[in-house]
PyMOL Python script that loads the backbone (N, CA, C, O; Angstrom):
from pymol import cmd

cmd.read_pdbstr("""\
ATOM      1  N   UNK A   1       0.837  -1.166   0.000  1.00  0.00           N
ATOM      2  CA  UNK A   1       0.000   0.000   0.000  1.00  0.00           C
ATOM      3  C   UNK A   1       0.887   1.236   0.000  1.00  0.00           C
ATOM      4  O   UNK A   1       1.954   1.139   0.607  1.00  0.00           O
ATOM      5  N   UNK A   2       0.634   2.211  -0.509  1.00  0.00           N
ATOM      6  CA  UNK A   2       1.406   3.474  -0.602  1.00  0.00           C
ATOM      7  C   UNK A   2       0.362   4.877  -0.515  1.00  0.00           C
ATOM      8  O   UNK A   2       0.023   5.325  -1.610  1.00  0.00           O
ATOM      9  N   UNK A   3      -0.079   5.476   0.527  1.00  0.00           N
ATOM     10  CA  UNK A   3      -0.482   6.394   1.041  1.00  0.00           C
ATOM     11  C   UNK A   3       0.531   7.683   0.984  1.00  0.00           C
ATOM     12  O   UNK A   3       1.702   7.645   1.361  1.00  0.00           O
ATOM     13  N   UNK A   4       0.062   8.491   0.604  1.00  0.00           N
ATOM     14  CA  UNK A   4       0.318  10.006   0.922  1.00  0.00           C
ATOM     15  C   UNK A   4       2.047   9.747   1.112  1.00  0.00           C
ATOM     16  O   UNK A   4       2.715   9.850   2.141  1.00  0.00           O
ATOM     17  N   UNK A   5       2.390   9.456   0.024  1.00  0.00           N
ATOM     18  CA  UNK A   5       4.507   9.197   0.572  1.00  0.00           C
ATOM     19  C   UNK A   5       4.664   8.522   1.485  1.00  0.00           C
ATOM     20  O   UNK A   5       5.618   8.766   2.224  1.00  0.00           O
ATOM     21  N   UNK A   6       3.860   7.518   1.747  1.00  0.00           N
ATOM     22  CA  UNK A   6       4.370   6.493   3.362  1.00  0.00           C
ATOM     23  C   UNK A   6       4.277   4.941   1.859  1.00  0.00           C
ATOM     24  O   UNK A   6       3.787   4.952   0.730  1.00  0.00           O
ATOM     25  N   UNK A   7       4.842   4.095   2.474  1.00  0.00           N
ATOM     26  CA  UNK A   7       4.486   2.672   2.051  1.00  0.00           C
ATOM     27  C   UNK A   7       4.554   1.705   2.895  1.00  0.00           C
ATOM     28  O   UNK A   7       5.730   1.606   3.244  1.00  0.00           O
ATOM     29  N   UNK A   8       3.624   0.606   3.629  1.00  0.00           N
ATOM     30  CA  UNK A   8       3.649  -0.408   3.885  1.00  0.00           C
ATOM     31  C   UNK A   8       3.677  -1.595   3.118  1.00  0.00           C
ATOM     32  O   UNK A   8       3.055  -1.565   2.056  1.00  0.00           O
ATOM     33  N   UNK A   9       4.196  -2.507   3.395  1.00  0.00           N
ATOM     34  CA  UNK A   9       4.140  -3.828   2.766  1.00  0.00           C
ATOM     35  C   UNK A   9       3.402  -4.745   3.351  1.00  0.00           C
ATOM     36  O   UNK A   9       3.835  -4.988   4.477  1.00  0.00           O
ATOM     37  N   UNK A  10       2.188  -5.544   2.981  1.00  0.00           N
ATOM     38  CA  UNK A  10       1.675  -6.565   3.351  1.00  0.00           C
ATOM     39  C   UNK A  10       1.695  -7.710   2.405  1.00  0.00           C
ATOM     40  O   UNK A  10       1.551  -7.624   1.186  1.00  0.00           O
ATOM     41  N   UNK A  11       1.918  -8.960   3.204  1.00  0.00           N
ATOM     42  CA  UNK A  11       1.820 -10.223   2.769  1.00  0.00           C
ATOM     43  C   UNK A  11       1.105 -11.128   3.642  1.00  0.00           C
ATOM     44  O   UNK A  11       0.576 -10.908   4.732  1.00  0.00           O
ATOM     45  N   UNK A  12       1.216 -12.503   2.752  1.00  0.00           N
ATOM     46  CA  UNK A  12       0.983 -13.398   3.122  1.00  0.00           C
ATOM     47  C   UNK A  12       0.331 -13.788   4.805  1.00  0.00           C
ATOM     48  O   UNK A  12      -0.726 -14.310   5.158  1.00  0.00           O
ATOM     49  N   UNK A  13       1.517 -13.256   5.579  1.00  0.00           N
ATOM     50  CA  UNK A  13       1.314 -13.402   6.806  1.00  0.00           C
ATOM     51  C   UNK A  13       0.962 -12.265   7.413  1.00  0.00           C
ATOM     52  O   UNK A  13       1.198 -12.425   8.610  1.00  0.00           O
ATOM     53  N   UNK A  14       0.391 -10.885   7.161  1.00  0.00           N
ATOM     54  CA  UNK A  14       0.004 -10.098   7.934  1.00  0.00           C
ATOM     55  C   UNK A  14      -1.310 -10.585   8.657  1.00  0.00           C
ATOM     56  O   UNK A  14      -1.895 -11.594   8.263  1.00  0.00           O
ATOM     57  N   UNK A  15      -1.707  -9.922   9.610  1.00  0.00           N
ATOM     58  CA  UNK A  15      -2.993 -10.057  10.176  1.00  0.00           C
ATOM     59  C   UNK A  15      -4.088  -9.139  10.296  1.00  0.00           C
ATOM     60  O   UNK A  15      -3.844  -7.956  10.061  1.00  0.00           O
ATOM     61  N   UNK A  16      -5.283  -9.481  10.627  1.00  0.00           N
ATOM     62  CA  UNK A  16      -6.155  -8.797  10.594  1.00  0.00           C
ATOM     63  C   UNK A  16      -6.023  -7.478  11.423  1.00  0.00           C
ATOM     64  O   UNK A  16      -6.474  -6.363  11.160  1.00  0.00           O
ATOM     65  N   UNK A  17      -5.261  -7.914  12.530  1.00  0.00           N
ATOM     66  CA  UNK A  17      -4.456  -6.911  13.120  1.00  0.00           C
ATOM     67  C   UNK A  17      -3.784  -5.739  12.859  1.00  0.00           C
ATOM     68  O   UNK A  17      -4.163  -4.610  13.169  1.00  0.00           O
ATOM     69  N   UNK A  18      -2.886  -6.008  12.341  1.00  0.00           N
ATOM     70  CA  UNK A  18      -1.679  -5.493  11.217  1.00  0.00           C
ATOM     71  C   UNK A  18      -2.896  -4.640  10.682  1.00  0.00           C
ATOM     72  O   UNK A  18      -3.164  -3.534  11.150  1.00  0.00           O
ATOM     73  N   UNK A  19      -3.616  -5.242   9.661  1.00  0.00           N
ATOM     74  CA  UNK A  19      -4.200  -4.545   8.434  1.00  0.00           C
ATOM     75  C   UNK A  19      -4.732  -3.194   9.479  1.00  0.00           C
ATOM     76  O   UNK A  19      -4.552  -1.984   9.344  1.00  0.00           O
ATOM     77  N   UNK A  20      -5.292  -3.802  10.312  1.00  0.00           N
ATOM     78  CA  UNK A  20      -6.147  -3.019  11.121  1.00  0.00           C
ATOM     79  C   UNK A  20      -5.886  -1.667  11.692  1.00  0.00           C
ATOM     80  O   UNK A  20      -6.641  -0.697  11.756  1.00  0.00           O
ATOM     81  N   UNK A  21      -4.275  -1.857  12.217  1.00  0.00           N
ATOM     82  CA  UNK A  21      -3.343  -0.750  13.012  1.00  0.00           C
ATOM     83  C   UNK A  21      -3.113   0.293  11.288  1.00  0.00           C
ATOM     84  O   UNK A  21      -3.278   1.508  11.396  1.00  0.00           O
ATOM     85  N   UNK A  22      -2.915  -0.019  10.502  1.00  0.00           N
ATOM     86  CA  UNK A  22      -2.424   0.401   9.057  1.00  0.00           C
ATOM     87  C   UNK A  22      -3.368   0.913   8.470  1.00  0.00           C
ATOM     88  O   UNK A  22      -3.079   1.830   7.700  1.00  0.00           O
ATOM     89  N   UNK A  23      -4.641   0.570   8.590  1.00  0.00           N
ATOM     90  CA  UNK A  23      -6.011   1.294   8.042  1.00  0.00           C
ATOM     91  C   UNK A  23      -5.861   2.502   9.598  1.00  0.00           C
ATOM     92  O   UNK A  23      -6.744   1.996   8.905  1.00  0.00           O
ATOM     93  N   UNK A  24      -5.749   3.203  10.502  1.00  0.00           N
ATOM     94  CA  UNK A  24      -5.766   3.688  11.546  1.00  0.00           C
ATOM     95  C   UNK A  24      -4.710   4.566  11.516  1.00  0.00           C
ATOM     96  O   UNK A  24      -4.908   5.751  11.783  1.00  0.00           O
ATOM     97  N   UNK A  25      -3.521   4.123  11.205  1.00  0.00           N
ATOM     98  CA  UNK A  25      -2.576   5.030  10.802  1.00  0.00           C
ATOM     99  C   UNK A  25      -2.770   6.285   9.692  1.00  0.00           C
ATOM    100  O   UNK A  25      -2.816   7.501   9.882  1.00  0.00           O
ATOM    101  N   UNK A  26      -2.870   5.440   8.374  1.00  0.00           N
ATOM    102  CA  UNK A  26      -3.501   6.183   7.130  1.00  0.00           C
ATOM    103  C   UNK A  26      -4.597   6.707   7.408  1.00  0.00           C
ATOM    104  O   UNK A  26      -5.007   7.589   6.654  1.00  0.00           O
ATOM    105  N   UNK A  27      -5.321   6.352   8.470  1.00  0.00           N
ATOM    106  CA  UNK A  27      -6.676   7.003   8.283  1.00  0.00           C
ATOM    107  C   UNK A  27      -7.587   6.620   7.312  1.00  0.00           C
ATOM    108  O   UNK A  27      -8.607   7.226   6.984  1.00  0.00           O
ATOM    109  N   UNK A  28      -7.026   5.260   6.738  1.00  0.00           N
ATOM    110  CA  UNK A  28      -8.230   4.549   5.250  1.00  0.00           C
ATOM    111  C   UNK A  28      -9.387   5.051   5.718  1.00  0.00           C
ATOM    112  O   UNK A  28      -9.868   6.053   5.187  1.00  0.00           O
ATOM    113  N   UNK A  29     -10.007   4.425   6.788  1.00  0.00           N
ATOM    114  CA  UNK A  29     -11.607   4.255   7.131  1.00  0.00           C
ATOM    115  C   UNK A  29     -12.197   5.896   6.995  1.00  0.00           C
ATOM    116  O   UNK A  29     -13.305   6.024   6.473  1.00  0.00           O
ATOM    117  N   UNK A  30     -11.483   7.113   7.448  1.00  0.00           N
ATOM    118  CA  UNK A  30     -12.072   8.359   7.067  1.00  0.00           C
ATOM    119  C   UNK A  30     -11.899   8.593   5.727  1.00  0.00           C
ATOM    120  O   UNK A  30     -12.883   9.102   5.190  1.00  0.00           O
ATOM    121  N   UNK A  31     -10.901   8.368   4.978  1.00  0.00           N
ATOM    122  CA  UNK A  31     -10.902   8.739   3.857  1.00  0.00           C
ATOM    123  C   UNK A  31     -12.062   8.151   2.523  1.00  0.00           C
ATOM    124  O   UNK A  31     -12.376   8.792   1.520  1.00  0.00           O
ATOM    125  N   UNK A  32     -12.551   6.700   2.926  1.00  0.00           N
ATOM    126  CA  UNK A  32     -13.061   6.057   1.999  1.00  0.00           C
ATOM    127  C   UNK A  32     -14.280   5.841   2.709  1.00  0.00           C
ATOM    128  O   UNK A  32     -14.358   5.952   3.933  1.00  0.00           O
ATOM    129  N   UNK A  33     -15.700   5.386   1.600  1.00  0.00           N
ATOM    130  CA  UNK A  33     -16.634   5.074   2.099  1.00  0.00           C
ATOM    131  C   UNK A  33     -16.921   3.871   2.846  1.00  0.00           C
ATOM    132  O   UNK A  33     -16.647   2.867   2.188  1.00  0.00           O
ATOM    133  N   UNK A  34     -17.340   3.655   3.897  1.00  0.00           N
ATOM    134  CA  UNK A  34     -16.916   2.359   4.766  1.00  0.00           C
ATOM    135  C   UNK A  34     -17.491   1.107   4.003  1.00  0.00           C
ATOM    136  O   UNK A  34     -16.762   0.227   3.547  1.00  0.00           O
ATOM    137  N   UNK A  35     -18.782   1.105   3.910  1.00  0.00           N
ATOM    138  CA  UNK A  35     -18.921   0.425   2.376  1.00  0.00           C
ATOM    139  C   UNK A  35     -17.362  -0.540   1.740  1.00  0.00           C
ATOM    140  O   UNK A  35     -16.769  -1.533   2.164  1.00  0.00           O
ATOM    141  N   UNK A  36     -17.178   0.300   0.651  1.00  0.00           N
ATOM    142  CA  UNK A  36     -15.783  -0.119   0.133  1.00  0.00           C
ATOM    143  C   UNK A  36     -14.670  -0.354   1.234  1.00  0.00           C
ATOM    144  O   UNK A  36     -13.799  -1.111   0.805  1.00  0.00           O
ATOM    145  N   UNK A  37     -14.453   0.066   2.498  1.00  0.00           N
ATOM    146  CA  UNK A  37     -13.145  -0.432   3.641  1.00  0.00           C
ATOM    147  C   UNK A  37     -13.716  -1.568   3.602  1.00  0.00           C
ATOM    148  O   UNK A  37     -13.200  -2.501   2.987  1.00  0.00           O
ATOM    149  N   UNK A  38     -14.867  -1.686   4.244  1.00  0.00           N
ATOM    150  CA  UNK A  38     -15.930  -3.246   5.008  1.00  0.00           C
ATOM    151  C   UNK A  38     -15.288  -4.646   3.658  1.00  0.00           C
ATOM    152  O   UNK A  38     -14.833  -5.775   3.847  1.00  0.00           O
ATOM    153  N   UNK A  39     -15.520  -3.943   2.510  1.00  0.00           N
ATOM    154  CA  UNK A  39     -15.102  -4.725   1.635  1.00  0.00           C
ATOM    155  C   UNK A  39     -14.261  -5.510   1.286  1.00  0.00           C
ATOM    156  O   UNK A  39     -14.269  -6.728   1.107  1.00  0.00           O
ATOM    157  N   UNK A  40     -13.141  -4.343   1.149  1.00  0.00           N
ATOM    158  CA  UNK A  40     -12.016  -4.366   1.167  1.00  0.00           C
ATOM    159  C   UNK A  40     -11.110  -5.167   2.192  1.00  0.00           C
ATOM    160  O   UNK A  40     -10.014  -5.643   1.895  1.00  0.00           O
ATOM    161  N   UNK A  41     -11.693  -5.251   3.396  1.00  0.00           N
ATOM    162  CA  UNK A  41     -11.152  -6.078   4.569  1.00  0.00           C
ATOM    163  C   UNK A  41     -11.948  -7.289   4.870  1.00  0.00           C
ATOM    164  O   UNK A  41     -11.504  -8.238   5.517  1.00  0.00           O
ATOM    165  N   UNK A  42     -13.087  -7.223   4.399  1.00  0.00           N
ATOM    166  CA  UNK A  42     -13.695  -9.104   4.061  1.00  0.00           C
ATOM    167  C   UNK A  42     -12.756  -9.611   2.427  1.00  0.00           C
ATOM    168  O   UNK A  42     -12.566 -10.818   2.281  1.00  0.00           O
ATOM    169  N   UNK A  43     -12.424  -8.989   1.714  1.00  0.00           N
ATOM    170  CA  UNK A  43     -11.505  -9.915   0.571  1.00  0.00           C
ATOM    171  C   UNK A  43     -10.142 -10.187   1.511  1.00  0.00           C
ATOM    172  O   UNK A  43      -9.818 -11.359   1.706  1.00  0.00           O
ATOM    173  N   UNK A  44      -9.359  -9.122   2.084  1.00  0.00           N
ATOM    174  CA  UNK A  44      -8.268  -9.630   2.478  1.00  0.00           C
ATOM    175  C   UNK A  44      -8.491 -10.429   3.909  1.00  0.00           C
ATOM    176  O   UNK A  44      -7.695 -11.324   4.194  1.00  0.00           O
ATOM    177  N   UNK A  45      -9.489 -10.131   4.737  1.00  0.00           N
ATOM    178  CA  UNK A  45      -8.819 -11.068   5.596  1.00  0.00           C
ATOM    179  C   UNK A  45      -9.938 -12.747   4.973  1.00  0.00           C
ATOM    180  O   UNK A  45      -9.632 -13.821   5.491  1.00  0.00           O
ATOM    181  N   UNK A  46     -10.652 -12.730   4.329  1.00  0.00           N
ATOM    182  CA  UNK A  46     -11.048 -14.348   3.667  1.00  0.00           C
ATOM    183  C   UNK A  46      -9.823 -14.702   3.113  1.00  0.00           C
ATOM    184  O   UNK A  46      -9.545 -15.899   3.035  1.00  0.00           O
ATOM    185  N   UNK A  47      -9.132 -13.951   2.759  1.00  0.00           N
ATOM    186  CA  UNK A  47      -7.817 -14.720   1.871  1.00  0.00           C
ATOM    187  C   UNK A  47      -6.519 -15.339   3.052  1.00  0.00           C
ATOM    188  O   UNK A  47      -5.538 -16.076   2.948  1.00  0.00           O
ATOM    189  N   UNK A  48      -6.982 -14.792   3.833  1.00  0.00           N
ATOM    190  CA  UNK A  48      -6.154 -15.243   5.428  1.00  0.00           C
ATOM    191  C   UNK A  48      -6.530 -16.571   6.262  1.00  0.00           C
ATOM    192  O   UNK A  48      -5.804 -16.958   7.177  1.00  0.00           O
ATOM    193  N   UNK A  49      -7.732 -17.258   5.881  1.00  0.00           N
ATOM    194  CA  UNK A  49      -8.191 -18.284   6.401  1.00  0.00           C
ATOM    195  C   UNK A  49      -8.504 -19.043   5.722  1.00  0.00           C
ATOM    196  O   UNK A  49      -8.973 -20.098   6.149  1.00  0.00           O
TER     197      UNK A  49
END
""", "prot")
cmd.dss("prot")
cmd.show_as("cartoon", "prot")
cmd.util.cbc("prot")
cmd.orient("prot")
């Protein structure tokens, strides 16, 4: 992911966690309609289990 000149890297093994602290940092969830976050975090974390 690459926000506003920052970049994180996620893989394989991040967690729902991880994703979680990183959407909070960036501020995803204000910026986007929660709608599309909600989404966006049922594809990645189904791909985790």
């Amino acid at each position: 992911m690459t926000v506003n000149d920052w970049t994180a890297f996620c893989g394989s093994d991040t967690t729902a966690t991880e994703l979680s602290v990183i959407e909070s940092v960036f501020k995803l969830r204000e910026a986007q309609p929660s709608s599309i976050v909600d989404e966006m975090r049922k594809s990645l974390i189904d791909s985790y289990v």
